[in-house]
Every structure is written in C-alpha cells, then in structure tokens.
C-alpha positions in Angstrom: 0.1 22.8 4.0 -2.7 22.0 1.5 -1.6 23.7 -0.6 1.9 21.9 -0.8 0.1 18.2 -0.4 -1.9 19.5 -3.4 1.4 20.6 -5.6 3.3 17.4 -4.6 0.5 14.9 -4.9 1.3 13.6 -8.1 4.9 13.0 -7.5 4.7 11.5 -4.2 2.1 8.5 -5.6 3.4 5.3 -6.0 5.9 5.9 -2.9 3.9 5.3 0.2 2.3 1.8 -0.3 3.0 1.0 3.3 3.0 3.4 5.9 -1.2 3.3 7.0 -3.5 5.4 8.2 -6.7 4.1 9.9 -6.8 1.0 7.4 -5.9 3.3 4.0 -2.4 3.6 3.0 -1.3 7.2 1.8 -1.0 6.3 -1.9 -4.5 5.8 -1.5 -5.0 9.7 -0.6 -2.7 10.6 -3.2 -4.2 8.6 -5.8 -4.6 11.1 -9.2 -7.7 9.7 -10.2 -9.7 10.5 -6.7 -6.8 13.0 -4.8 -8.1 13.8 -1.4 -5.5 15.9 0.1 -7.5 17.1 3.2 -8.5 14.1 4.2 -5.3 13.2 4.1 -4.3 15.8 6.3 -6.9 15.5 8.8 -5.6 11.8 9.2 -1.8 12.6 9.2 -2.5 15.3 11.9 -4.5 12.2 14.1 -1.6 10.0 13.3 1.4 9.0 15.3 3.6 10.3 12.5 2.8 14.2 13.3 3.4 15.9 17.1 1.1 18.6 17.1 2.4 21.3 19.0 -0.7 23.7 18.3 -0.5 26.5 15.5 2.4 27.5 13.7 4.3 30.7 14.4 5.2 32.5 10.8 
C-alpha cells in the first residue's frame, strides 16, 4: 500500500482539499515538496474512511 501512495502521490495532489484527517487535509500529506505517505496511512487506517478488517489475505 506504500508503495502505491508513494507512485500516485503526485497525481493525486491538488484533488483532496477537503476530506480531513485529524485537522490536516490529505493534500497536505501529498504535498510534493514535504510527501509523507506513511503518515498518511497511519491516519487513513484511524479514519472513518477505512474498515479495517485485520490483515489482508494475498
């Protein structure tokens, strides 16, 4: 998942001015000039936006 946040950071910046997560929106953890993509995760996965159903099956 890091990974992917990391390869889709740029592109998704500019796009998520709104939706926030404790105070910061998520073009703030997206922003190229201080990218933080595991915090970003960290918050998403605290979030009401994610269900976390425990580790993934592959």
């Amino acid at each position: 998942m890091l990974a992917l946040v990391e390869h889709k950071a740029l592109h998704a910046f500019g796009y998520h001015r709104h939706p926030r997560l404790r105070g910061h929106t998520v073009d703030d953890y997206l922003d190229p000039r201080h990218t933080d993509e595991a915090a970003l995760l960290d918050e998403l996965a605290r979030s009401p936006y994610v269900r976390n159903r425990g580790k993934a099956r592959c």
